[in-house]
C-alpha positions as CSV (number, residue, x, y, z in Angstrom):
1,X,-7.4,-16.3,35.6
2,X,-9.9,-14.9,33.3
3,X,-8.3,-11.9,33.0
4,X,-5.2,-13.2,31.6
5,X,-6.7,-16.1,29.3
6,X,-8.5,-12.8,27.7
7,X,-5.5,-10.7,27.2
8,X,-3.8,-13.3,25.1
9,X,-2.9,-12.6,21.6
10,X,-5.2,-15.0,19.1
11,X,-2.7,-16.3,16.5
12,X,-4.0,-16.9,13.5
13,X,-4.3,-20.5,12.1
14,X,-2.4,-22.0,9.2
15,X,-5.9,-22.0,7.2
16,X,-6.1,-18.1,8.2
17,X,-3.0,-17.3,6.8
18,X,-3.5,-19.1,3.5
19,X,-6.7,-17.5,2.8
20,X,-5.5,-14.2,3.6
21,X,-2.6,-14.7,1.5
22,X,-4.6,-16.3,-1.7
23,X,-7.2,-12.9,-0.6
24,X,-3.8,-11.0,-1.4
25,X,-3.2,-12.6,-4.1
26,X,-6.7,-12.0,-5.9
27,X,-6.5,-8.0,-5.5
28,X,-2.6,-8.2,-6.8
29,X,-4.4,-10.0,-9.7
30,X,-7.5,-7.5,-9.9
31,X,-6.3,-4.4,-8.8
32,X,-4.5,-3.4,-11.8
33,X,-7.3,-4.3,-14.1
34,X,-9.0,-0.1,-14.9
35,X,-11.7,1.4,-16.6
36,X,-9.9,4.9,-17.5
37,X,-12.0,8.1,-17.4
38,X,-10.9,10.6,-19.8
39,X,-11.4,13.7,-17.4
40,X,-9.8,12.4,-13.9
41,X,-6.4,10.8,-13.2
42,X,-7.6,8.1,-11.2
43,X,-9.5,5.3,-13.4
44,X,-12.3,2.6,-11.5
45,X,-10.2,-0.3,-10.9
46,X,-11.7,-3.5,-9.7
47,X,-10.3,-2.8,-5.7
48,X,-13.8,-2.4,-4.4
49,X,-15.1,-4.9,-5.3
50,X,-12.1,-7.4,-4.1
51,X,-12.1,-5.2,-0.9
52,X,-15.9,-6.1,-0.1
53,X,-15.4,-9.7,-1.1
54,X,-12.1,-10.1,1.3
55,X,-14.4,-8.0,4.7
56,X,-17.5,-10.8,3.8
57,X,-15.1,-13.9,4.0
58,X,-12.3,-12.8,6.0
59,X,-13.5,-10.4,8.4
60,X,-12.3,-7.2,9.1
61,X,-8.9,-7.6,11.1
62,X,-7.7,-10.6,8.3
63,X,-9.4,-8.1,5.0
64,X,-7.1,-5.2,7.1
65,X,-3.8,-7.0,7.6
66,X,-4.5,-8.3,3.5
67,X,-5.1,-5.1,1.9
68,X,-1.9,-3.5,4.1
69,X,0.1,-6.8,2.3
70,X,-1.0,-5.6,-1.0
71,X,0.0,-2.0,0.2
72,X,3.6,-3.2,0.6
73,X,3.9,-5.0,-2.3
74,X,2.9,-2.2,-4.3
75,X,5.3,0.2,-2.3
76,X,8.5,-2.3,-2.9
77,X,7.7,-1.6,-6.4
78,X,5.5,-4.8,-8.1
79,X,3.3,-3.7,-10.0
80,X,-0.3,-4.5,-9.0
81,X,-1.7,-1.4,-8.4
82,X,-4.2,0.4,-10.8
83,X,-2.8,0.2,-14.7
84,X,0.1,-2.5,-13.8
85,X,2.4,0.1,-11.6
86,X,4.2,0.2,-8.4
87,X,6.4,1.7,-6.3
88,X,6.0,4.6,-3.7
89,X,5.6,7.6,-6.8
90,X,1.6,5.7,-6.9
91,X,1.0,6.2,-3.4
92,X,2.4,9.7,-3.5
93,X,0.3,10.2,-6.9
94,X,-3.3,11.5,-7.5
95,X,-4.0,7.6,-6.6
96,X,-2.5,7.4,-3.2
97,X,-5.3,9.0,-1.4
98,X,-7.7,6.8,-2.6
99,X,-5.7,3.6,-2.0
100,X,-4.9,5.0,1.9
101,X,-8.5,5.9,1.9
102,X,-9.2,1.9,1.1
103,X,-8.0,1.0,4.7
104,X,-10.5,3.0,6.3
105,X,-13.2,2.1,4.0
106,X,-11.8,-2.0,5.1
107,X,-12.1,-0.8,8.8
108,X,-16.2,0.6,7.9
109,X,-17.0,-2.4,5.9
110,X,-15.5,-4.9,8.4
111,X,-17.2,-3.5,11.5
112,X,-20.4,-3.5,9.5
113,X,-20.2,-6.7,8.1
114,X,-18.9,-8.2,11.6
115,X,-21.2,-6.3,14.2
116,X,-24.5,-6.9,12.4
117,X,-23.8,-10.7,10.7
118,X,-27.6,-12.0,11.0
119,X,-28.6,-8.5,8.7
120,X,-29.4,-9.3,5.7
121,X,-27.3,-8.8,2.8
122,X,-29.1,-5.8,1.4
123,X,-28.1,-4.1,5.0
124,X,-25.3,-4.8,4.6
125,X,-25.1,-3.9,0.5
126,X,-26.5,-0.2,1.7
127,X,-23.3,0.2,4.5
128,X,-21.1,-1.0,2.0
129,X,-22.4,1.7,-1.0
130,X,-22.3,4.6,2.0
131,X,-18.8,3.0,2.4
132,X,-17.6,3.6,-1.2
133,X,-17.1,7.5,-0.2
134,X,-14.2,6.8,2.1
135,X,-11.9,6.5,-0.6
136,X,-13.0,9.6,-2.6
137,X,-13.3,11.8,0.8
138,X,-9.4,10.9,1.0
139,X,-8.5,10.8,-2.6
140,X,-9.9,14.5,-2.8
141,X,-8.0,16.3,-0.1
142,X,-5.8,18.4,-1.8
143,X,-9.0,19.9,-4.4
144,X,-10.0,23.1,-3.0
145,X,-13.7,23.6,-2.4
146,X,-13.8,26.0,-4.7
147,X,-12.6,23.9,-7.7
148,X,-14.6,20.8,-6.0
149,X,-17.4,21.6,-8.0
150,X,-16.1,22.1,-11.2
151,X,-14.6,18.8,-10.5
152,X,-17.3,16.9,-10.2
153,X,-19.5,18.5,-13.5
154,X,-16.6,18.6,-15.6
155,X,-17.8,15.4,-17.5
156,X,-21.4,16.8,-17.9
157,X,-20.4,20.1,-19.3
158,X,-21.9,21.0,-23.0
159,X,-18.9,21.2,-25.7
């Protein structure tokens, strides 16, 4: 009897599914917001920090199931992805391994945040930092090593 109680599907609750919505909602409205860098094609967009916001009050299978909303509304073509554009060109762009690498740095963040809750919030702050180099790991995998480093020093070069 146990068994089966415990291989029921949880549904979520009609307060679950307004938060996660509004959650959506707040990166559609922050994640186009950029800070441009004059050397790379992908700017700093304000997707972290929404990202780490939506693992700390939704937890990591609601923040997952979010961002993946926010995915498909930016694939069907609205615009609320970094600089106010949409469609599947921006996930096939220099941006689209970053923003796939997003749902692995959720999945991190969320089993962080969700298997160590009494940490305190500097443990957690030190995960979530380590966390941040999801994204580039899977934005940067079509650079060859070789050009990897002139990458990376390009903006501390002498002119």
């Amino acid at each position: 009897m146990e068994r089966s109680a415990s291989l029921k599907k949880e549904k979520m609750t009609t307060t679950q599914m307004t938060v996660t919505a509004l959650m959506t909602a707040v990166l559609c409205i922050f994640g186009p917001m950029v800070l441009p860098i004059p050397v790379s094609p992908v700017p700093i967009s304000l997707t972290n920090l929404v990202l780490y916001f939506m693992v700390y009050i939704l937890g990591m299978k609601a923040s997952l199931m979010s961002f993946c909303l926010y995915l498909l509304l930016g694939a069907v073509g609205l615009p609320v992805f970094s600089g106010f554009a949409g469609g599947l060109g921006k996930l096939a762009g220099p941006t689209g391994g970053y923003l796939l690498g997003f749902v692995f740095m959720t999945l991190a963040a969320g089993f962080m945040v969700e298997r160590f809750p009494d940490h305190a919030v500097l443990h957690h702050q030190i995960a979530l930092l380590r966390d941040l180099q999801l994204p580039q790991r899977r934005g940067l995998h079509d650079v060859s090593l070789q050009n990897l480093h002139h990458i990376r020093f390009l903006p501390f070069r002498k002119k």
